[in-house]
C-alpha positions as CSV (number, residue, x, y, z in Angstrom):
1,X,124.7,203.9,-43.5
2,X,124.1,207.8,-44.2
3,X,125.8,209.2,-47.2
4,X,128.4,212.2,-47.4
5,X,126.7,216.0,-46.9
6,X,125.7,217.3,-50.3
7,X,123.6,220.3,-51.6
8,X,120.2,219.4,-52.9
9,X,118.7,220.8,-56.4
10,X,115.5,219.9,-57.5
11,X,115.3,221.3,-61.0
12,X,111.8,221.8,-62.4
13,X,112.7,222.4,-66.2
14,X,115.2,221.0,-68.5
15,X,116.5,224.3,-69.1
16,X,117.1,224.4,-65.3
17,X,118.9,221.2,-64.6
18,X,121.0,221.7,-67.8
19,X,122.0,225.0,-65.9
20,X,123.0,223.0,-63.3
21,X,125.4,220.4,-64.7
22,X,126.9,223.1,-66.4
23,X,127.9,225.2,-62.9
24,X,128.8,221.8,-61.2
25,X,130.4,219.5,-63.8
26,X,131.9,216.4,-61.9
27,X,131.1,217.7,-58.6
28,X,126.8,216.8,-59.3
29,X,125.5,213.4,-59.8
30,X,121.7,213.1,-61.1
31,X,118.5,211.5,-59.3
32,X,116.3,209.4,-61.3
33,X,115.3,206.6,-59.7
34,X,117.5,206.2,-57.5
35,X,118.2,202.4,-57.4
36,X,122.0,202.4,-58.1
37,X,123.1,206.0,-56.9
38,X,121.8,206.1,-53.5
39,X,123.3,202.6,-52.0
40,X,126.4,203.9,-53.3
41,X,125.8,207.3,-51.9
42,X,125.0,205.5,-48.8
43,X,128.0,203.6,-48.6
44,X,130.2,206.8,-49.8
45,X,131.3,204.9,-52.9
46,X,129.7,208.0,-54.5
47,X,130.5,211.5,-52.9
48,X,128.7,214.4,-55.2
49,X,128.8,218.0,-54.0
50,X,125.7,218.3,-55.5
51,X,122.4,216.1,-56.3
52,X,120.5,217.0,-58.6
53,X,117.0,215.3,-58.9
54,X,114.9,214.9,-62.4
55,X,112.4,213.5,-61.1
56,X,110.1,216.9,-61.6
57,X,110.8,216.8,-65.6
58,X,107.7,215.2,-66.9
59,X,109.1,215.9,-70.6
60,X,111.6,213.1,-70.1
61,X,109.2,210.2,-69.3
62,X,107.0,209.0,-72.5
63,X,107.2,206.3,-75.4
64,X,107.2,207.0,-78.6
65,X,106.9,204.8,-81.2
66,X,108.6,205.2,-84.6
67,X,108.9,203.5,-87.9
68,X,111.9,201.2,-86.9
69,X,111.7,201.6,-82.9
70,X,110.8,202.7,-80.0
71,X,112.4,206.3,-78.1
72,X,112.2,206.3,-74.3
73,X,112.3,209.9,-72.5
74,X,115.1,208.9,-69.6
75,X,112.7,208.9,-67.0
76,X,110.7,206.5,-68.1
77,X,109.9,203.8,-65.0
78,X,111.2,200.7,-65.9
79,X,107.6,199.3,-65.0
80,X,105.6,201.8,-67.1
81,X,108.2,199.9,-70.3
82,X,107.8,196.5,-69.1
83,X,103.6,197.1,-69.2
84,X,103.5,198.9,-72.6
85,X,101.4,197.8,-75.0
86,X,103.6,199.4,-77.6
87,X,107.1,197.9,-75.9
88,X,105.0,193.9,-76.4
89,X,104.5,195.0,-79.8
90,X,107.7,196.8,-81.3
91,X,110.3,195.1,-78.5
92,X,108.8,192.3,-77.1
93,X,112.6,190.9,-76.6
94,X,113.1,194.4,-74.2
95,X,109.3,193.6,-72.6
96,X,111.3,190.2,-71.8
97,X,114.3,191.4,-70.6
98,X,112.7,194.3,-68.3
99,X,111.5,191.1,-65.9
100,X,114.9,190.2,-65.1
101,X,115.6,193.8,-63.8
102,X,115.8,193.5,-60.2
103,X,112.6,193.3,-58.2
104,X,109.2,194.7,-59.5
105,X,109.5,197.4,-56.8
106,X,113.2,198.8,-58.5
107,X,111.4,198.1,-61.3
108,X,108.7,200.7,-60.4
109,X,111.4,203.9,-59.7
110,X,114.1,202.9,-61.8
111,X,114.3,204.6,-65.2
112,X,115.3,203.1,-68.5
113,X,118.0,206.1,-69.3
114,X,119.0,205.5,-65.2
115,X,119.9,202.2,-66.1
116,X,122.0,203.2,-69.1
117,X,123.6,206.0,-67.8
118,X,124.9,203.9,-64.8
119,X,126.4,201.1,-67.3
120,X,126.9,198.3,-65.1
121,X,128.3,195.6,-67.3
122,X,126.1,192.9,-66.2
123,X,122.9,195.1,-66.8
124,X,120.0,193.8,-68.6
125,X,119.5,197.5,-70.7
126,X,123.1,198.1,-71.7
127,X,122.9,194.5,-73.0
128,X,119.9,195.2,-75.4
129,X,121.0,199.0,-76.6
130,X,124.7,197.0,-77.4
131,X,122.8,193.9,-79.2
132,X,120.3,196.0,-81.4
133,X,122.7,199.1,-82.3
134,X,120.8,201.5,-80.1
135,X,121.5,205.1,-79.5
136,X,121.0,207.9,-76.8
137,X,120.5,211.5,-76.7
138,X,122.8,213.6,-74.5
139,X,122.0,217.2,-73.9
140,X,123.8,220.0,-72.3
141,X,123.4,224.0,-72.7
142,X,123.8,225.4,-76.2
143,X,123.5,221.6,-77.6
144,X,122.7,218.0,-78.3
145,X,124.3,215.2,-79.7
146,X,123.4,211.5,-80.6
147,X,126.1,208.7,-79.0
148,X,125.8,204.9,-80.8
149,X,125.7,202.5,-78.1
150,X,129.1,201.0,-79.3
151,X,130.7,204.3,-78.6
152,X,128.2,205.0,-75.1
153,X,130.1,202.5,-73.4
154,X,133.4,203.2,-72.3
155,X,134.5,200.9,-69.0
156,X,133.0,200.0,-66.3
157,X,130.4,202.0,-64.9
158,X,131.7,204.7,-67.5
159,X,130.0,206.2,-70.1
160,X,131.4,208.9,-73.1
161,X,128.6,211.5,-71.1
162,X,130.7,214.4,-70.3
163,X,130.1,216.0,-66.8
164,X,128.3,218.7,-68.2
165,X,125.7,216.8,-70.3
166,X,122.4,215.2,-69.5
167,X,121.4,211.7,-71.2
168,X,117.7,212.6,-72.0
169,X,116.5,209.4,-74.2
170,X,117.2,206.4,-75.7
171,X,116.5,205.1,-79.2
172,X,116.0,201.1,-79.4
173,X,115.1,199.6,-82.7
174,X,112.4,197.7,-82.7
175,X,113.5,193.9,-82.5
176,X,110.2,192.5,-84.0
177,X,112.3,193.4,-86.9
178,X,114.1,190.2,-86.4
179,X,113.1,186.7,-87.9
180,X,114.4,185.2,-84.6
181,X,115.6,186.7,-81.2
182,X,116.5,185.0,-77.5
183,X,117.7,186.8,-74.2
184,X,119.0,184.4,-71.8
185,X,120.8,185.5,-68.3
186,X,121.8,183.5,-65.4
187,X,121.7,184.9,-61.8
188,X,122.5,183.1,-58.5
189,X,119.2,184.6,-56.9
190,X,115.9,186.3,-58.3
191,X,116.7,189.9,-58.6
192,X,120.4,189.7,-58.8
193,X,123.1,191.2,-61.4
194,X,123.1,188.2,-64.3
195,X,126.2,186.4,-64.0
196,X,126.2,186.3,-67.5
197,X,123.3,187.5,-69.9
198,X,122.6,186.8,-73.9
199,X,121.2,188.5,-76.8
200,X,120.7,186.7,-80.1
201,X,119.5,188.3,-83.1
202,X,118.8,186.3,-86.5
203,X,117.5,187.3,-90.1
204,X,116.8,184.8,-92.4
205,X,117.4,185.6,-96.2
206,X,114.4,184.7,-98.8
207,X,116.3,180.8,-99.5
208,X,116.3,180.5,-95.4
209,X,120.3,180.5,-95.0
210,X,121.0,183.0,-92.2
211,X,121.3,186.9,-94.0
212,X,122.6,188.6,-90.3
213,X,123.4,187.6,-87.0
214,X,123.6,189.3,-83.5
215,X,125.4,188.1,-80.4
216,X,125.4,189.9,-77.5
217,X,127.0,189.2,-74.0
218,X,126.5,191.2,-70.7
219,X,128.6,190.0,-67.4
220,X,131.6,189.0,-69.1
221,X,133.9,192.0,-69.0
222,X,134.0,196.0,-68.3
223,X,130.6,196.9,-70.9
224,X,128.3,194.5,-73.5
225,X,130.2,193.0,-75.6
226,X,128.8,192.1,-79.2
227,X,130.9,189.3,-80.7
228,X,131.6,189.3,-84.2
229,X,133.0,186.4,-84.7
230,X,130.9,184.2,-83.5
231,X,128.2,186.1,-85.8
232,X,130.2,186.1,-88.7
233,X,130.4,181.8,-88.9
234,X,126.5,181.9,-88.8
235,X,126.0,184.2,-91.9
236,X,125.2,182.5,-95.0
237,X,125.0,179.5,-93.5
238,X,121.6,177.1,-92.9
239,X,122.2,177.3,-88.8
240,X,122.8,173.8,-88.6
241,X,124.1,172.4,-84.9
242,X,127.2,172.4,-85.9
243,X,127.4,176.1,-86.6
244,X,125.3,177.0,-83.4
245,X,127.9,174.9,-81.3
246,X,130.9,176.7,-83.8
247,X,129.5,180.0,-82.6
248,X,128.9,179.2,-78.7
249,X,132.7,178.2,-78.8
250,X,133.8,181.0,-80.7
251,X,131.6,183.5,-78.2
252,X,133.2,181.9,-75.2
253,X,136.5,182.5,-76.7
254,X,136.4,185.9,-77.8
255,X,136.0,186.8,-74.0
256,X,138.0,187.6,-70.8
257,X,135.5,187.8,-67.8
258,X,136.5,188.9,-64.2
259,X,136.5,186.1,-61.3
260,X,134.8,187.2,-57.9
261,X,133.2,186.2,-55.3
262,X,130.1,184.7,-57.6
263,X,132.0,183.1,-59.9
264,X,135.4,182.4,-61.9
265,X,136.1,183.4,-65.0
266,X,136.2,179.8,-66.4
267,X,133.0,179.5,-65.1
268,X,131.7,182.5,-66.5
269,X,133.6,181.4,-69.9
270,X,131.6,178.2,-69.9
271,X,128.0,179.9,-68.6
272,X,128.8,182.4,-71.6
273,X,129.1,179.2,-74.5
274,X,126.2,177.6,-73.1
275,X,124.0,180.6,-73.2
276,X,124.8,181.5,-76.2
277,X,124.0,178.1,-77.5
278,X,120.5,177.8,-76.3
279,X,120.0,181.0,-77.7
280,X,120.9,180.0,-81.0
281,X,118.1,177.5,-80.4
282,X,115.9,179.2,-79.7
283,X,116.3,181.8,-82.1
284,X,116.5,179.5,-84.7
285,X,113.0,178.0,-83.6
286,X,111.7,181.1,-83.4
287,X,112.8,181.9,-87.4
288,X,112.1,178.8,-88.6
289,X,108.6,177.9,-87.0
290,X,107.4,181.3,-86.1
291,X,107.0,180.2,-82.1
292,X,108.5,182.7,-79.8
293,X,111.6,182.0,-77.8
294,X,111.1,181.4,-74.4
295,X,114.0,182.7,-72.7
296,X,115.3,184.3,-69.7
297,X,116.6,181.9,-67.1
298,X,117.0,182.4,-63.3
């Protein structure tokens, strides 16, 4: 497997790969870690004219911590996140979630604005920036602008970046915020794509009745999918097991999943209800006793 001939830039500024995009629009694709782009390059799903690798811009890999969350520079390794004392702290549900990326060496080149950029709809990173109202930065010459995660997005493997513009970091607030918080995924093998993967997100008002809720679903159609009606039957409400299983029925209802070779889309409508449900559980534990969630299933 060799990919297509293409031209090779290896920008050593912003300013520089910027430049770049801006001569070669759709023909470029950009190198970060690598993990997605070049099997597809390899098996000439993807055919740039041009490549142009990041890897030299050191001002797009730190974490910074603010007052409600964490910012990422876009190459930031995926292993450097999952190992940060200030990810455990602020995010611990994303310090979570990072384990279930692949294999610990994709883990050490692949990037946490790589993985958002790419936008595969069963992605763990996609999932999280969708369930806590995240936000990138896109630049391009002459300007930046900010893109909410529910507008990010588009389809599969599409994302509102224009040709011309560079996804340089990505905002996550901080989910410590949360009184309660699961993520659950099911994969047929360690290191796989989740079949289906959940986010749960609960704040408890001051009489203990549920004051916001936050379902999340990744593997279940073209991008994350946040489900509002399952959230909305939880709010106000003392989270009984009744409402849990209300909300698990409502989640697996509000979807349309693809069938393939791993699995139907019944089956995926039924993995979806049952996630969902024990991460209502578990969420609610976590509120209610202060005991984390446990979480992430293989």
């Amino acid at each position: 497997m060799k990919p297509a001939p293409f031209e090779y830039l290896a920008p050593t500024t912003l300013d520089e790969a910027l430049a770049a995009l801006a001569t070669y629009g759709e023909e470029a694709k950009v190198l970060a870690g690598g993990q997605s782009l070049v099997p597809l390059m390899n098996f000439r799903l993807a055919r740039p004219r041009v490549l142009i690798d990041i890897n030299r811009l050191a001002e797009l890999a730190y974490i910074h911590q603010e007052q409600d969350g964490l910012r990422f520079g876009a190459l930031t390794r995926q292993a450097e996140a999952e190992a940060s004392p200030l990810v455990r702290a602020a995010s611990p549900l994303l310090a979570q979630a990072l384990r279930f990326v692949g294999h610990a060496a994709i883990r050490s080149r692949g990037t946490i604005g790589g993985s958002i950029a790419h936008a595969d709809p069963a992605a763990e990173l996609p999932l999280l920036l969708v369930a806590l109202d995240g936000y990138v930065r896109a630049r391009r010459v002459g300007g930046e602008r900010t893109i909410a995660a529910q507008e990010f997005f588009v389809d599969y493997l599409t994302t509102a970046l224009a040709p011309t513009e560079l996804l340089t970091e990505v905002c996550l607030p901080a989910s410590s915020l949360w009184d309660g918080a699961s993520f659950l995924e099911l994969a047929r093998r360690h290191g796989d794509y989740a079949l289906v993967a959940s986010v749960v997100l609960l704040r408890l008002a001051a009489d203990g009745t549920c004051a916001e809720a936050r379902i999340a679903l990744a593997g279940v159609g073209p991008t994350p999918l946040r489900i509002p009606a399952a959230e909305a039957v939880l709010v106000g409400t003392g989270l009984d097991a009744a409402r849990q299983e209300a909300a698990a029925q409502l989640a697996a209802e509000a979807i349309d999943p693809p069938s393939d070779i791993h699995g139907s889309a019944d089956y995926r409508r039924r993995l979806a209800r049952t996630l969902v449900q024990r991460g209502l559980a578990a969420a609610v534990r976590m509120a209610t006793t202060g005991k984390t969630a446990t979480g992430g299933e293989r």
